[in-house]
N, C-alpha and C positions, 0 to 999 in steps of 0.2 A: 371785195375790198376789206382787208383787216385795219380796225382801227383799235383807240380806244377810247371808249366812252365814260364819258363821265357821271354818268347815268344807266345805265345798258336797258332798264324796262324805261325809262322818259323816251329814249333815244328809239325805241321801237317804236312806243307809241306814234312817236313823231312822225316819223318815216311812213308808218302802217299808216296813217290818217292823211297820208298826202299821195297818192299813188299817181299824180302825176309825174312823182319822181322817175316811175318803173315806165310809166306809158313812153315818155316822153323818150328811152332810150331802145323802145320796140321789145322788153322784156315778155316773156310768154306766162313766167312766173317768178317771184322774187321772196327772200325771207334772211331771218337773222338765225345766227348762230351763235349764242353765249357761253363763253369756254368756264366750267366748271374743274376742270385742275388740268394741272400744266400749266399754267397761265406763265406768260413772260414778263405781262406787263399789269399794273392793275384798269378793271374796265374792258379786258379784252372780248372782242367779240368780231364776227364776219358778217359781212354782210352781202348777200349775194344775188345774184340773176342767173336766170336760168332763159338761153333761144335754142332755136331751131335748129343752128346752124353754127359753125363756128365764124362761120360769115356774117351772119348778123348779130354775134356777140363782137367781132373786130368791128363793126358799122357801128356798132352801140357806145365803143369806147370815142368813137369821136362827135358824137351827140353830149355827152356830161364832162364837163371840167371839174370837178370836184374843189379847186381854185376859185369857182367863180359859185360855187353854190351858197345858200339864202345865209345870211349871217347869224342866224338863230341857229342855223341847222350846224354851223361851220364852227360856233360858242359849244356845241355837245359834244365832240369828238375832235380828236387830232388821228390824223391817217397817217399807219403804217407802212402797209404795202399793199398793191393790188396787182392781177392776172386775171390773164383767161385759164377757164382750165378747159381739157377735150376728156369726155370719158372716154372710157377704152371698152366698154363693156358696156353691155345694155344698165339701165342704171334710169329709175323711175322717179320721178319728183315726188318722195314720201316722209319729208322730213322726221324727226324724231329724236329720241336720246343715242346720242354716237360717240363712239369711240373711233378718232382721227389719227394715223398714223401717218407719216412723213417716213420715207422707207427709198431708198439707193438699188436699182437692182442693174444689173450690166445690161448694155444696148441692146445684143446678143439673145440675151432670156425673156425680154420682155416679151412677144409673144406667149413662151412657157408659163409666164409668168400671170401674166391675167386668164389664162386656160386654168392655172389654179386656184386662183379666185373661184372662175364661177366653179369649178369644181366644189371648191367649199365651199359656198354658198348651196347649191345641191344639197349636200351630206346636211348641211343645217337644216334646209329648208325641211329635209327629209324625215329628219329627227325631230322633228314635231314645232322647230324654234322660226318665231317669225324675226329671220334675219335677212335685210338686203348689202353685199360688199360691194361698194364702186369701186372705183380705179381711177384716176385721173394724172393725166401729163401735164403739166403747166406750160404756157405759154406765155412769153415777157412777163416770168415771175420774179426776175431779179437774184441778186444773189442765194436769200432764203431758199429759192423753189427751185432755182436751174440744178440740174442732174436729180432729181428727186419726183417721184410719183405720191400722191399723196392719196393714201386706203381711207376708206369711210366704212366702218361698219354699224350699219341704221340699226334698230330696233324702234319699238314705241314708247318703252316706257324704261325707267332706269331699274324698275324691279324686273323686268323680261330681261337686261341686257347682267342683272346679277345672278340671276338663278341659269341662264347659260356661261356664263362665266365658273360656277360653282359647277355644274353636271362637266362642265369640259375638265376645269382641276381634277376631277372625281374619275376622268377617265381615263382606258389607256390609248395611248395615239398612234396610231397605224403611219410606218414611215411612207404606205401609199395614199394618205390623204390628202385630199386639199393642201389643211393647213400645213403641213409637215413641208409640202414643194413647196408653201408659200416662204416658210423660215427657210428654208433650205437656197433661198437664190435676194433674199433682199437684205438688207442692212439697215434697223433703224435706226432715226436721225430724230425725230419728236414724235411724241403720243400725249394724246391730249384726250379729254371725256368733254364733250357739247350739246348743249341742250338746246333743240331747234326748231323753227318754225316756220309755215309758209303766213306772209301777211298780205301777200298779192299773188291776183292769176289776169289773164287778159280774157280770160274766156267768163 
């Protein structure tokens, strides 16, 4: 769920200190995402859940009305939009400093297209960089998200995700890398830098 807060660390806190919010919708794990540039709006941030299943994320969406939640909670935020998303690629719940693209790639490619992901991901991981790229489809994202896959590149900290940024500028790019097929079949549409957190697990 993207909203925006009026507060974005009160509005964690809040959330993080009531975790029947997350039980109550069968969440396996949940956390925020504070957008650090890019922003569209001020206060932006996400707020997310993470199941098992994309089944028991559609079963989750009709456990929470967001309409009917606690009027304290409902005084912090006004809600933008929300989805499911599906990854497309193995993709570990390790939140951290990300760099989030919004990117168009044709129906067609999209196989090719997350093969080059974890491609790159590989070559990075390989290169000493602790980097994970997700992948995700959107599902009932609305106008925002429909025809659009949305890239997450994790790191842990924002000085890991500048000093890979710096050795990449610094180097030269094989048009048979990863990243090369990654630019080579998508179009982006928004990029954004987020700073993230888990504040629930069920385990």
């Amino acid at each position: 769920m993207n909203i925006s807060a009026k507060n974005p660390k009160a509005y964690t806190d809040y959330i993080a200190s009531n975790p029947a919010l997350f039980e109550s919708i069968g969440s396996i794990a949940a956390g925020v995402c504070v957008t650090q540039t890019g922003q569209d709006y001020p206060g932006q941030m996400f707020v997310w859940n993470a199941f098992d299943s994309v089944k028991s994320a559609m079963e989750g969406l009709t456990k929470y009305d967001p309409a009917m939640a606690p009027k304290k909670l409902s005084a912090m935020r006004d809600i933008k939009t929300s989805a499911v998303w599906k990854p497309l690629k193995k993709f570990d719940v390790a939140p951290g400093y990300e760099r989030v693209t919004r990117v168009m790639v044709r129906p067609g490619r999209l196989s090719a297209f997350v093969a080059a992901a974890t491609q790159m991901e590989n070559e990075a991981q390989a290169a000493g960089l602790n980097v994970q790229i997700g992948v995700f489809a959107p599902i009932g994202g609305g106008r925002e998200e429909t025809g659009t896959l949305t890239v997450r590149f994790v790191q842990p900290s924002a000085s890991e995700m500048g000093q890979g940024l710096d050795n990449f500028f610094s180097s030269e790019i094989s048009p048979e890398s990863g990243f090369a097929k990654m630019i080579s079949m998508m179009r982006p549409i928004n990029d954004t830098i987020e700073v993230c957190q888990q504040i629930y697990s069920a385990s």
